[in-house]
N, C-alpha and C positions, 0 to 999 in steps of 0.2 A: 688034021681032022678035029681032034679038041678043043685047037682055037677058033673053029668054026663055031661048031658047039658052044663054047663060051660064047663067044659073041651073038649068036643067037640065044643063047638063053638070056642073057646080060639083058637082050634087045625086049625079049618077051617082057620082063621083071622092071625093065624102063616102063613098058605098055600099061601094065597092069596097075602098078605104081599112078603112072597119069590118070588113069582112069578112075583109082579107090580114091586120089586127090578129087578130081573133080567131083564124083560123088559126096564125099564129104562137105564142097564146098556148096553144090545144090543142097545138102541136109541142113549145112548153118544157116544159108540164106533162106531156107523153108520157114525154119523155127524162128528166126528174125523178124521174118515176116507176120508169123503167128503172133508173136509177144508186140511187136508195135500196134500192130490193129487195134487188138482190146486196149493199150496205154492210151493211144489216138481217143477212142472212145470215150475212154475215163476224163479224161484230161476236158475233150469239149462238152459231156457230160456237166462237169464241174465247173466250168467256163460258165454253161447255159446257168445253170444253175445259182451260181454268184450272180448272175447280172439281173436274173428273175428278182430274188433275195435283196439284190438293189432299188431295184424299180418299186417293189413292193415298201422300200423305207422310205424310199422316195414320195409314195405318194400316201402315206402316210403322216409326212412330216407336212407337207403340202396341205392336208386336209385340215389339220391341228391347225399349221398358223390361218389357213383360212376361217378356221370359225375362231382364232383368237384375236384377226382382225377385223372380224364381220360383229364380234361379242362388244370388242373394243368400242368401233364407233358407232356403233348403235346404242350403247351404253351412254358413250360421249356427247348425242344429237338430244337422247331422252333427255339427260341432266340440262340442257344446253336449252331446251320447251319447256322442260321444269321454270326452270331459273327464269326464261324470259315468261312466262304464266305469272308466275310471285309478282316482276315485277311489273306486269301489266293488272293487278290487283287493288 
């Protein structure tokens, strides 16, 4: 009659056992899930961000040489009316 008993309790303490496991492992996968999301976030947050930060150098730099080659040859044509004026003088 005891070794019934044992083996039914054994059997209950097997159940319970599987069961506080799988709870546990729905509880790490919860909080797994929680902590990726916001990283996820951060991460393409700061993706967007850099590439905004790029665009913005970019068209910056863009701007500059434009008007340092718009300053250029138009500097270069005036000298160039200049010189031929003189030498139509």
């Amino acid at each position: 009659m005891l070794g019934g008993l044992g083996k039914l309790a054994a059997g209950g303490l097997a159940h319970r056992t599987e069961k506080a496991t799988e709870e546990a492992v729905d509880f790490v996968e919860g909080a797994v899930k929680e902590a990726v999301e916001p990283a996820k976030e951060a991460g393409e947050n700061a993706v967007a961000g850099a590439l905004k930060k790029t665009h913005e150098t970019r068209d910056k730099v863009v701007k500059e040489v434009t008007e340092t080659v718009t300053n250029t040859v138009t500097n270069a044509v005036t000298h160039a009316a200049e010189g031929l004026g003189k030498l139509g003088q």
